[in-house]
DOSE-205631 format. One line per 3 residues: for each residue x, y, z of C-alpha. Coordinates in nm, 4 decimals. Each point is the difference from the previous one (the first is absolute). Last residue first. Layout:
N
X,Y,Z; ...
END
This chain:
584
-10.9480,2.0212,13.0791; -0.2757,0.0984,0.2751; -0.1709,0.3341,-0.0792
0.1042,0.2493,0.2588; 0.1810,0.2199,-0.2684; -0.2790,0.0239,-0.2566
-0.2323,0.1124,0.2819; 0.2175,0.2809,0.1131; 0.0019,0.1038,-0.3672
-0.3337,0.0176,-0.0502; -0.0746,0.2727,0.2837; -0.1197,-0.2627,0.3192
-0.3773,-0.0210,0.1146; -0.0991,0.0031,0.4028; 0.0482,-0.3774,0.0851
-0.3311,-0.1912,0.0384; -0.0039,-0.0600,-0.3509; 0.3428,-0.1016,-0.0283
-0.0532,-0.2619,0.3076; -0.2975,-0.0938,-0.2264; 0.2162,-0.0981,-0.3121
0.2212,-0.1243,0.1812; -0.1542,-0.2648,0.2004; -0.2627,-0.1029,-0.2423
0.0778,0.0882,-0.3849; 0.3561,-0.0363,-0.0206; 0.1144,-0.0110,-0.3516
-0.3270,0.2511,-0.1294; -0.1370,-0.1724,-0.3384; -0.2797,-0.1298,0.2086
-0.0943,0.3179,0.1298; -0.2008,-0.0700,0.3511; 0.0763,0.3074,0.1312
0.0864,0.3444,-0.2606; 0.3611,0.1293,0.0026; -0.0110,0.3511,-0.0744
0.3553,0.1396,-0.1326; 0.0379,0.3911,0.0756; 0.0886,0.2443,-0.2938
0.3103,0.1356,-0.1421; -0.0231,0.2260,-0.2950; 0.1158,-0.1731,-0.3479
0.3815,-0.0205,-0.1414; -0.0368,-0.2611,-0.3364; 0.1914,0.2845,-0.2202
0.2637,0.0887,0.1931; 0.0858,-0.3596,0.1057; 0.0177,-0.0865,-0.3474
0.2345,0.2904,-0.0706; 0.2154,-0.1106,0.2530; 0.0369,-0.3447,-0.0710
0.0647,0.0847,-0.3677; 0.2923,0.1980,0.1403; 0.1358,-0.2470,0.1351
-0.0625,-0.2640,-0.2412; 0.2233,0.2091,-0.1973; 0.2485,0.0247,0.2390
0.0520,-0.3452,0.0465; -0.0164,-0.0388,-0.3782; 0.3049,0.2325,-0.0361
0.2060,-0.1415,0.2943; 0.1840,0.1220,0.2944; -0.0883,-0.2238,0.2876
0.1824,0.0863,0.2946; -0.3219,-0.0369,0.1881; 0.0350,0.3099,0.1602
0.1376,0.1723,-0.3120; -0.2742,-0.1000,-0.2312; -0.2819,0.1000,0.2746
0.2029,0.3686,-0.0156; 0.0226,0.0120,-0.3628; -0.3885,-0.1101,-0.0529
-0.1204,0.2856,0.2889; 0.2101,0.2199,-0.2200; -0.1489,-0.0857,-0.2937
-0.3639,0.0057,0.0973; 0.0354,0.3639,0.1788; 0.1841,0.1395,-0.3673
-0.3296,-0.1929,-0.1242; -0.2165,0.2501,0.1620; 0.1960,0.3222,-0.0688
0.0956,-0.1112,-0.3659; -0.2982,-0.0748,-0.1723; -0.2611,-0.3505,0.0184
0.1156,-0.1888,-0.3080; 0.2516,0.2178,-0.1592; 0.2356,0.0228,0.3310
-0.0660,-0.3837,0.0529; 0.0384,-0.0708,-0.3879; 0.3945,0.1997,0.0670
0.0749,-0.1985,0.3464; -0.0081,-0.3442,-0.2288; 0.1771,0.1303,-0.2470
0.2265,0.1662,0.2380; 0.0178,-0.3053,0.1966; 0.0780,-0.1911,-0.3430
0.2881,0.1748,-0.1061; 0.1668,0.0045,0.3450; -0.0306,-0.3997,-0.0394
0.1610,0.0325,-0.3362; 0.3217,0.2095,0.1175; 0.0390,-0.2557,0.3129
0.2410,-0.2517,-0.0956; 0.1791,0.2934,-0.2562; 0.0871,0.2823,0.2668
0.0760,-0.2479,0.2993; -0.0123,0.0963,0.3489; 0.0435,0.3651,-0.0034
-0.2624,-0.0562,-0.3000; -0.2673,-0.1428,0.2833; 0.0713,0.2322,0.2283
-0.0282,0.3472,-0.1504; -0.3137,-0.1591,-0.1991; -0.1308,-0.0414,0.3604
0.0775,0.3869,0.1104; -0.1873,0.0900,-0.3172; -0.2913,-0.2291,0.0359
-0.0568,0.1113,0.3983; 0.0227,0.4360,-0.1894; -0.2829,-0.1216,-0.2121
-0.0951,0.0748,-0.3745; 0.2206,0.2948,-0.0841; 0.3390,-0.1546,0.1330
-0.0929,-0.3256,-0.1257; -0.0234,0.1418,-0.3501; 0.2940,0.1314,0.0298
0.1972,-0.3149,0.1551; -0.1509,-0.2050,-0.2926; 0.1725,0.2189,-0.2656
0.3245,0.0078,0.1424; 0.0114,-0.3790,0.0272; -0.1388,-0.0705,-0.3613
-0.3187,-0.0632,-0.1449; -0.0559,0.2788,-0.2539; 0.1207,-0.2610,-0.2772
-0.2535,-0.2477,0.1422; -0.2311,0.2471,-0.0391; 0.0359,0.0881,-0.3490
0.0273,-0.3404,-0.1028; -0.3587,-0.0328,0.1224; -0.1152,0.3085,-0.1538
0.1629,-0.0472,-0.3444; 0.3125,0.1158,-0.0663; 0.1229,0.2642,-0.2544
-0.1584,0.2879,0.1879; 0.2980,-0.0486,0.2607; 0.2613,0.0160,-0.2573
0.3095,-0.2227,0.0113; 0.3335,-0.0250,-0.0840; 0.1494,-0.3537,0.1464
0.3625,-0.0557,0.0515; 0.1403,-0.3478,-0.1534; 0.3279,0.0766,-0.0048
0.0904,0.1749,-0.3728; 0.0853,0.3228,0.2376; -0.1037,0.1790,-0.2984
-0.3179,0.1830,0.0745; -0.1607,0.1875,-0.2260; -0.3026,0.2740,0.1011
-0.3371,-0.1687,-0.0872; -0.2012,0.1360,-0.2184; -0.3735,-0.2074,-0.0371
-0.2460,-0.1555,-0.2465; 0.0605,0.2475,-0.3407; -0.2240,-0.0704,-0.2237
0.1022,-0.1019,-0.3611; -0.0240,-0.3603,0.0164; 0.0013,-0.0698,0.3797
0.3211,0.2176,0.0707; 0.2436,0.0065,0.3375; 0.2120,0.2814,-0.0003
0.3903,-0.0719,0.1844; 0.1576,0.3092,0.0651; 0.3865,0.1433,0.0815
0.2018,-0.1751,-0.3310; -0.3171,-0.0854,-0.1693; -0.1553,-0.3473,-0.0303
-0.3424,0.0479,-0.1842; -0.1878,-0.3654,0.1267; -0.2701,-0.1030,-0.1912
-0.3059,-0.2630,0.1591; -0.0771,-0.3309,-0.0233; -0.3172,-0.1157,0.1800
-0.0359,-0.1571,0.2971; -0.1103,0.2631,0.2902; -0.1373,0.2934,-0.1919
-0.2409,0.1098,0.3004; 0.2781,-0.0276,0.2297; 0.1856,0.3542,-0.1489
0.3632,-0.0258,-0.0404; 0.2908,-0.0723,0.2478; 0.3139,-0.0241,-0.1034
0.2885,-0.2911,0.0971; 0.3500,0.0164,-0.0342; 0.2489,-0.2616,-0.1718
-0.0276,0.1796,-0.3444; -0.3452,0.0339,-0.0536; -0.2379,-0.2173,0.2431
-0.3592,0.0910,-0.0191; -0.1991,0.0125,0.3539; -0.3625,0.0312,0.0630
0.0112,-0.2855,0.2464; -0.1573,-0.2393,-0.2797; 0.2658,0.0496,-0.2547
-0.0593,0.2510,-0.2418; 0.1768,-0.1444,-0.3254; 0.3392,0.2267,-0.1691
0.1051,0.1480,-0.2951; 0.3008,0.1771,-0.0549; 0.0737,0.3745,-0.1783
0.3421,0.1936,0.0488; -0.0190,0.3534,-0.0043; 0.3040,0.1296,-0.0867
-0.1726,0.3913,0.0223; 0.1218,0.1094,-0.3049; 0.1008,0.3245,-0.0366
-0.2383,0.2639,-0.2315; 0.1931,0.2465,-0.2399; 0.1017,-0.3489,-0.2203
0.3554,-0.0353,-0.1305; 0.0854,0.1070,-0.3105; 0.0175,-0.2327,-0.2951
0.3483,-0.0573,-0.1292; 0.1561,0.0775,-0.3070; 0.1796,0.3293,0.1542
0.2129,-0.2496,0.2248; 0.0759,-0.1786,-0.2751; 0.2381,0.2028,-0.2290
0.2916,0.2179,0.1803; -0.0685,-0.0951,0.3758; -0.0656,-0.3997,-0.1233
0.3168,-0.0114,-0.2122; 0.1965,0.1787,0.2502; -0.0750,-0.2364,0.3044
0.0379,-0.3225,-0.2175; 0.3246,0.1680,-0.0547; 0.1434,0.0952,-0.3363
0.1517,-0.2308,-0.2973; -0.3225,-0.2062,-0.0220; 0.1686,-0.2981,-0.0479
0.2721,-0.0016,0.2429; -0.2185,0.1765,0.2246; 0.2117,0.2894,0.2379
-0.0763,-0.0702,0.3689; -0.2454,0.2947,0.1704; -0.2421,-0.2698,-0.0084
0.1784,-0.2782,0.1524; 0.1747,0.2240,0.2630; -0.3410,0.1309,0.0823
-0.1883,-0.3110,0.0794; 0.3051,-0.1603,0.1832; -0.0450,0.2999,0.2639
-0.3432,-0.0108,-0.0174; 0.0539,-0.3553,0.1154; 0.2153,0.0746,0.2742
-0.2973,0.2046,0.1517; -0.2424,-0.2019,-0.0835; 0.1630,-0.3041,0.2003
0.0181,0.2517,0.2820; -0.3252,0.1240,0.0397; -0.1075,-0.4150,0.0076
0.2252,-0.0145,0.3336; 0.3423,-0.1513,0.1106; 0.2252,-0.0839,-0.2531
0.2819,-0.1115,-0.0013; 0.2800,0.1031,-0.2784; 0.2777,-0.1816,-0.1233
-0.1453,-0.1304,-0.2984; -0.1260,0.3512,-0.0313; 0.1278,0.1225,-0.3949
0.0562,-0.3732,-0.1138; -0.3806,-0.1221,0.0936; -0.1438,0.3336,-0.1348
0.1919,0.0174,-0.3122; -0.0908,-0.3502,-0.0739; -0.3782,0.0155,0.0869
-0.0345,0.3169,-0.1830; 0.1570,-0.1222,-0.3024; -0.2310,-0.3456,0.0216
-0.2986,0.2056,0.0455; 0.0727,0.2445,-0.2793; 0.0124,-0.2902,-0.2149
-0.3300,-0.1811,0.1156; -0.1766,0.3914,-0.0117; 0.0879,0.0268,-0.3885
-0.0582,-0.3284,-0.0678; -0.3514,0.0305,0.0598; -0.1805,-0.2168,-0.2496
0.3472,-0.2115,-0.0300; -0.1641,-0.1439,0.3659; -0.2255,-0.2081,-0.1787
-0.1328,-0.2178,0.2491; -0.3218,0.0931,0.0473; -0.0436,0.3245,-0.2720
0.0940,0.3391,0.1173; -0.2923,0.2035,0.1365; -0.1591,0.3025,-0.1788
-0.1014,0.2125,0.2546; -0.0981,0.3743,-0.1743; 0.0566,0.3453,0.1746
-0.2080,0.2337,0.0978; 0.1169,0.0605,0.3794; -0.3409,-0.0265,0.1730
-0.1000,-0.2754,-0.2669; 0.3313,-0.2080,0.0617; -0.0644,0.0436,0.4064
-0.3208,-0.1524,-0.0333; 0.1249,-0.2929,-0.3033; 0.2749,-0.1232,0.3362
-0.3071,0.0348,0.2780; -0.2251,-0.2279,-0.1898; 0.3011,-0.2333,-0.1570
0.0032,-0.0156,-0.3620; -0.2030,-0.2680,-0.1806; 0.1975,-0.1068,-0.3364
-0.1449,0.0422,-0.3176; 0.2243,-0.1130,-0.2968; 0.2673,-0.2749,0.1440
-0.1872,-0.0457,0.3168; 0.0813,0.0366,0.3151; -0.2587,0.0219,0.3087
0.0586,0.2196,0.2954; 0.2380,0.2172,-0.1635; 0.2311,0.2472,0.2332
0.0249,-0.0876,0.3648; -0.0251,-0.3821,-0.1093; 0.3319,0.0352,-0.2412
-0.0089,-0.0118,-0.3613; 0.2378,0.1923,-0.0671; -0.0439,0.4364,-0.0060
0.0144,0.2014,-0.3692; -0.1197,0.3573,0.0659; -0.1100,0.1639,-0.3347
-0.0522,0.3310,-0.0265; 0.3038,0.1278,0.1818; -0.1204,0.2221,0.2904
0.1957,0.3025,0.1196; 0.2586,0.1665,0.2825; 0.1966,-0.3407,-0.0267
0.0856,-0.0006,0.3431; -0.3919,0.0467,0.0840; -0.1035,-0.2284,-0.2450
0.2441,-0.2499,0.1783; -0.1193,0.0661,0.3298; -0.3641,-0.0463,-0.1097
0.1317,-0.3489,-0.1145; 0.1253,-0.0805,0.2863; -0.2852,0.0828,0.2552
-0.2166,-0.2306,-0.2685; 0.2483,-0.2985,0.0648; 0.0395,0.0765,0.3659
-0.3753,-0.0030,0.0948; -0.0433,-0.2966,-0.2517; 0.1721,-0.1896,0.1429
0.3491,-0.1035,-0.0734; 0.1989,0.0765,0.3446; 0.2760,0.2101,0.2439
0.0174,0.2611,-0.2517; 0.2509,0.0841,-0.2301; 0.0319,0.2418,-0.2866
0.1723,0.0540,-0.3648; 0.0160,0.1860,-0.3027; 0.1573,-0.0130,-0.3082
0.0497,0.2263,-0.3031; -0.0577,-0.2358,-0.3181; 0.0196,0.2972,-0.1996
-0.2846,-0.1474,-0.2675; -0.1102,-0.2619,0.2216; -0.0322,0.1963,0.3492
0.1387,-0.2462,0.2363; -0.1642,-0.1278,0.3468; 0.1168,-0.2071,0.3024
-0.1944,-0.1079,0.3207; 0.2354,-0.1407,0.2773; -0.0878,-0.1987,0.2237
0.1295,0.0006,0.3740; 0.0411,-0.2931,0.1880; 0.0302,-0.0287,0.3768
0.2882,-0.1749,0.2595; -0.1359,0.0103,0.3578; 0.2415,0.1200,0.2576
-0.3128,0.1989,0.1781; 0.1347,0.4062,0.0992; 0.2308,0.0013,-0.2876
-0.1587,-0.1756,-0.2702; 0.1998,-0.1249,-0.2747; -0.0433,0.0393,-0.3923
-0.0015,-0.2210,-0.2415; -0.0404,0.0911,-0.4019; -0.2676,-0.2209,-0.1737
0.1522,-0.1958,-0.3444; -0.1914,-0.0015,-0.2945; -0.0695,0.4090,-0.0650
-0.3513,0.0588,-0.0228; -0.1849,0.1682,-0.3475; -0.0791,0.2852,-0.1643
0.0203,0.0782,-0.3920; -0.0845,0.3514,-0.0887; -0.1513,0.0920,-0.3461
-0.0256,0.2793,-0.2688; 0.1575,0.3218,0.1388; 0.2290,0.0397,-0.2630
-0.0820,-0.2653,-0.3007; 0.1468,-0.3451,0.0761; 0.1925,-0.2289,-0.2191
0.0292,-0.4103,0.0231; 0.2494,-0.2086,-0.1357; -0.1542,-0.3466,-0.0807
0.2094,-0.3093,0.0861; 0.0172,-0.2897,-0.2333; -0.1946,-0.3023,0.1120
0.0964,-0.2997,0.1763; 0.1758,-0.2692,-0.1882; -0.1680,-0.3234,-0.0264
-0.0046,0.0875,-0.4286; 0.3747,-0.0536,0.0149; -0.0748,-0.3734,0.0817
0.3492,-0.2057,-0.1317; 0.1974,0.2889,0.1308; -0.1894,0.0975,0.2610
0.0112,-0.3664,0.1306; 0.3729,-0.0027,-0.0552; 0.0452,0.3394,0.1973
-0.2118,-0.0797,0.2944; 0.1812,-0.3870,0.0295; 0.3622,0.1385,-0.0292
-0.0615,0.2702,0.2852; -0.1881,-0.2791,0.1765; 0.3036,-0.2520,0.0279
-0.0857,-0.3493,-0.1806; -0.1114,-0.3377,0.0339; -0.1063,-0.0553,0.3803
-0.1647,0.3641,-0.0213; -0.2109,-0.1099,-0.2538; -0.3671,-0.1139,0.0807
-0.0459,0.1627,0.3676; 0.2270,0.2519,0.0251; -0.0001,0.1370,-0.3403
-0.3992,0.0147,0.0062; 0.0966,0.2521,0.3348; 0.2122,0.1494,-0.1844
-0.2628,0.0954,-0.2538; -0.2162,0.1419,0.2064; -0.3597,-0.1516,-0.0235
-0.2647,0.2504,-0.1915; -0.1932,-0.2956,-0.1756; 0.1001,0.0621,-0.2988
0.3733,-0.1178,0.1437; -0.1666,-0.3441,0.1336; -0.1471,-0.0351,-0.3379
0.3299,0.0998,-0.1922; 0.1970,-0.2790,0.2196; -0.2757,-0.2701,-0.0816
0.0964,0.0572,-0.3759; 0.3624,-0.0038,0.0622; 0.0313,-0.3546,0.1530
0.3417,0.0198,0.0957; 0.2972,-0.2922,-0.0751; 0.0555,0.1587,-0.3208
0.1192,0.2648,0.1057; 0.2809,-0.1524,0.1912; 0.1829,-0.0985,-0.3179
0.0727,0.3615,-0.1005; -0.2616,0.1534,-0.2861; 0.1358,0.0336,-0.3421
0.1820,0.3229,-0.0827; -0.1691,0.2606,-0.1742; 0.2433,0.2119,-0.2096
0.1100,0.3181,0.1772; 0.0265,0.3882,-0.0955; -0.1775,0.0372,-0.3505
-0.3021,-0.1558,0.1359; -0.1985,-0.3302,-0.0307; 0.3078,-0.2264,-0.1445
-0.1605,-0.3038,-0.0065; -0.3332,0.1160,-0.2160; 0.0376,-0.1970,-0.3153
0.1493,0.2447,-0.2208; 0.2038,0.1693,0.2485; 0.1574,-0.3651,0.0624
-0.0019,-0.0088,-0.3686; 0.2020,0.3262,-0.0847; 0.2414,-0.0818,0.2706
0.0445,-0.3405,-0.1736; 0.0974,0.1414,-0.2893; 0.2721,0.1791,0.1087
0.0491,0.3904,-0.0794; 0.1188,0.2280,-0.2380; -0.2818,0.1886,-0.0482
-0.0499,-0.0843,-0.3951; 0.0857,-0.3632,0.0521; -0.1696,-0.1017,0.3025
-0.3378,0.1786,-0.1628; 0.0967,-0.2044,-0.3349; 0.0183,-0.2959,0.1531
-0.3000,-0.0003,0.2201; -0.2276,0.0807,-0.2621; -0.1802,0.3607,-0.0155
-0.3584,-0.0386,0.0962; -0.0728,0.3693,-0.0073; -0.0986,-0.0525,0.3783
0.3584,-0.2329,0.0395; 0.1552,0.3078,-0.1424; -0.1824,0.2552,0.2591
0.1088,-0.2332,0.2764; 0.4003,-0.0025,-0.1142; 0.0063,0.3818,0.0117
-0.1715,0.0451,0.3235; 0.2358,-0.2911,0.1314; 0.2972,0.2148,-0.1902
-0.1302,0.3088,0.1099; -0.0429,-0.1036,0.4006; 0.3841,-0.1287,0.0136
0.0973,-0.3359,0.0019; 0.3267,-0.0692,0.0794; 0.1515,-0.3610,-0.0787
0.2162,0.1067,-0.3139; 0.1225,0.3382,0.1770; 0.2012,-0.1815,0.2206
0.1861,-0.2116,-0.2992; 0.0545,0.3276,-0.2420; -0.2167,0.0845,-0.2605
0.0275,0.0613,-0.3738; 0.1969,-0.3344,-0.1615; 0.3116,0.2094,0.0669
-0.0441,-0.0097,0.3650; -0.0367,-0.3796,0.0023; 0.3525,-0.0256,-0.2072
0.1331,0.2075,0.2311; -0.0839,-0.2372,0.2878; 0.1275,-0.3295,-0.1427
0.3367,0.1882,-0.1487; 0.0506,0.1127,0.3913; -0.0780,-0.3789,0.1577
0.2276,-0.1771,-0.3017; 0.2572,0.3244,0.1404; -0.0446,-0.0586,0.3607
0.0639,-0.3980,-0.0640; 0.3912,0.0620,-0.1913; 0.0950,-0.2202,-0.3073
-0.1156,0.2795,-0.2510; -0.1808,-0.2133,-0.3044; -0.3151,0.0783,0.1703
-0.0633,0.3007,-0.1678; -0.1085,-0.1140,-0.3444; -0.1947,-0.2917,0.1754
-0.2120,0.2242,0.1861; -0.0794,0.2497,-0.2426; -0.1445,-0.3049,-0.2414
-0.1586,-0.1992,0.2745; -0.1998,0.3563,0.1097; -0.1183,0.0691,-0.3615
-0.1029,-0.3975,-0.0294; -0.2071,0.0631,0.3511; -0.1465,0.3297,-0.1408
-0.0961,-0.1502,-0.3519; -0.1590,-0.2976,0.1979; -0.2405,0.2111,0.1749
-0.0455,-0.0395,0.3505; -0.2437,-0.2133,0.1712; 0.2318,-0.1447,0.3056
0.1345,0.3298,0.0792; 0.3570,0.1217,-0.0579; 0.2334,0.1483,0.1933
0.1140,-0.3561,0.1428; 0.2569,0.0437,0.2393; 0.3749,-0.1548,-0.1183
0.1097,-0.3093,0.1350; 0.2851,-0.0415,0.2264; 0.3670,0.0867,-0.1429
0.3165,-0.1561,0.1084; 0.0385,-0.1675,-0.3175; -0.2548,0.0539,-0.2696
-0.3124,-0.1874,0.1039; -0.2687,0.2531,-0.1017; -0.1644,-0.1228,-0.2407
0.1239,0.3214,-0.2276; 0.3466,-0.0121,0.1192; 0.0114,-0.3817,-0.0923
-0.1432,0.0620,-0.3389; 0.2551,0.2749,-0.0746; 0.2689,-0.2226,0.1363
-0.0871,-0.2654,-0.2820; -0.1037,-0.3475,0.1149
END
């Protein structure tokens, strides 16, 4: 064998085999061309030089070796609009200069873009059932979690997400939409995540604070506040604080779907929160809540959140604090720095952009303030008592069971049956069970028992009998609560006396009842009842006294001989001498 074919095979001495710069499918004219160079300069007995001539001889067919397998977006372009015209495969190779089996694989789909060629799938892929992996993924489960249970025993997740996007790019979420905002168009509001802790002095307890956050969404100028909860108290107080920071309304106020703010969602109609749509209408502005789950519907608030939240954490992470005044304090502080902080995108402050163009966009505040009212509902219980917020209210007895409104203000609470108002109480906020009452609320009963307490009974005692006084003196000396409901029934009882025959006569009954009562050691409401009723009987069957004539011979008489004639011998006795020598 010659030395030119050895350099060409590649088995000249000392020499390893040449790379192959050609594809499988190329033309024969180029491979003959290539032969040719190559065995004119491989008569030099060095390897670099065979290698040299091999290269050069490449170049001088029209492209070097690198530039053979790159692909650039117009020669795929070019090579797809030649298939279309239904150019052959040999003549599109030819005329571009390029292999014929690059032309095929773009041919018959292989190479899908002008950056990679689709590679088949790695072993491991096979081993998944893809079909029940797209249900599971319709179904909204995370995809790491279907990596966990079907394929984390085969491969690492990182690998898994990207092959299965690869082989499903439809699965991929959707593109993002950039929003814009007119000045003075919308507000998103929202609570930060994480609760900051703060530490009571006087207690040791450890309490939360939320923290309400708000951004305009054409300056995106924040705002934030804490309070000690989420109701609804807080969450209206906090938005009237941000209208008031603001100095205007946006016309749109964009809240989540929290309880305080939509009762109901619903993609197209949601039902707003009574007290939430009141304080909307009083400021003019429209609630338009973000979808369930979509937070992307108020992106603007999620991102100022998660600044907020980092400056805040890094700016007092060595801070304690010790009150809810302070936590707004430091956060006013965070507030400000943000704002006054040059926007990479906007090129000024959020502060500047909203001074210079959005603060004149927004609606001006309303002349009237808003009185915060906060509106409950509530059943009469039995006593005359509704319960709103730990403390109890009376309201009038003749509405006992039915539901009535409750307009919680921050120094009233009006009770309403439809659109009367019941009663005005002033608030109380104790929140420990302390009862606010009105007398004409009750009905009689009630209203005695009520009336019914120590002080009480000692006045009336006082006024009905100066004995009843000193033994009410006694008897609570003794024991206030063991003898509070027998006091209440000698005045009742002492009370239908007076009313029954007036005040100078039975004032004579009562005492003579107190002082029997006292001898006897018998103190005792039905004792002194019958008492009295003795005494009133006795008034009323009194008749004048008259002498008894016993007549002889009287059958009925018990001794009708001896002493019945003795007697009538004997000058006659007043009635009650006779009574008293009667044998027992």
């Amino acid at each position: 064998m010659s030395t030119q074919a050895m350099s060409y095979s590649g088995v000249s001495p000392g020499a390893s085999p040449a790379p192959r710069a050609l594809d499988r499918g190329a033309a024969p004219s180029t491979a003959s061309t290539v032969v040719s160079a190559i065995t004119t300069q491989s008569r030099a007995p060095a390897r670099s030089h065979s290698q040299s001539a091999y290269r050069r001889a490449i170049c001088s067919h029209g492209e070097n070796w690198m530039a053979r397998r790159e692909l650039t977006v117009q020669r795929y372009e070019e090579i797809k609009r030649r298939l279309a015209e239904g150019r052959s495969v040999r003549e599109i190779a030819s005329a571009l200069s390029c292999s014929r089996r690059l032309v095929r694989e773009i041919r018959d789909g292989v190479r899908v873009t002008h950056a990679i060629a689709a590679s088949p799938d790695p072993l491991w892929m096979s081993q998944l059932d893809w079909p029940v992996i797209i249900h599971d993924l319709g179904l909204g489960h995370p995809l790491k979690f279907i990596w966990e249970e079907k394929a984390q025993t085969l491969t690492t997740y990182s690998n898994f997400w990207k092959q299965f996007y690869r082989k499903f790019p439809q699965c991929r979420n959707a593109s993002v939409t950039a929003r814009t905002f007119e000045p003075g168009e919308r507000v998103e509001v929202d609570y930060a995540g994480d609760p900051i802790e703060w530490y009571d002095i006087k207690t040791g307890e450890i309490h939360k604070a939320y923290v309400f956050v708000s951004g305009l969404g054409f300056s995106q100028l924040l705002f934030a506040w804490a309070a000690e909860d989420m109701k609804s108290r807080n969450w209206i107080a906090s938005h009237r604080r941000m209208y008031a920071y603001y100095n205007g309304v946006p016309h749109v106020t964009v809240p989540d779907c929290l309880r305080q703010g939509v009762v109901k969602c619903h993609l197209y109609d949601p039902d707003l929160n009574e007290n939430y749509a009141h304080m909307a209408a009083h400021f003019s502005t429209a609630i338009v809540p973000a979808r369930v789950r979509r937070p992307k519907d108020k992106a603007i608030v999620e991102g100022l959140v998660k600044i907020l939240g980092r400056y805040f954490r890094f700016r007092f992470r060595h801070s304690r604090f010790t009150c809810i005044a302070e936590i707004n304090r430091a956060l006013m502080v965070c507030v400000e720095r943000i704002n006054d902080q040059r926007h990479r995108r906007f090129g000024v402050s959020r502060r500047e952009r909203f001074e210079t163009i959005e603060r004149a966009a927004l609606k001006a505040l309303p002349t009237a303030e808003y009185d915060g009212g906060e509106w409950k509902e509530a059943k009469l219980h039995p006593d005359c008592f509704l319960a709103v917020e730990g403390d109890y209210y009376s309201a009038p007895h003749i509405h006992r069971h039915k539901t009535l409104r409750i307009k919680l203000t921050d120094n009233q609470v009006e009770i309403f049956l439809n659109l009367e108002r019941l009663a005005v109480h002033p608030r109380c906020r104790m929140k420990s069970g302390q009862r606010i009452k009105i007398k004409e609320h009750f009905p009689p009963n009630s209203d005695a028992y009520y009336e019914s307490t120590p002080q009480r009974l000692l006045s009336q005692s006082r006024f009905i009998h100066a004995d009843l006084h000193a033994l009410f003196i006694e008897l609570f000396n003794d024991d206030v609560f063991a003898h509070i409901r027998r006091a209440m029934g000698l005045v009742s009882a002492c009370t239908k006396e007076i009313n029954l025959v007036g005040h100078e006569l039975a004032s004579v009954r009562i005492a003579a009842a107190i002082a029997a009562m006292r001898r006897y050691n018998r103190i005792r409401v039905p004792y002194f009842k019958e008492l009295l009723a003795q005494a009133r009987k006795q008034s009323m069957n009194s008749q004048p006294e008259r002498d008894i004539v016993r007549k002889p011979g009287n059958p009925m008489l018990r001794y009708v001989g001896g002493a019945a004639l003795q007697a009538a011998d004997k000058p006659s006795l007043s009635s009650t001498a006779a009574q008293e020598n009667l044998p027992l």
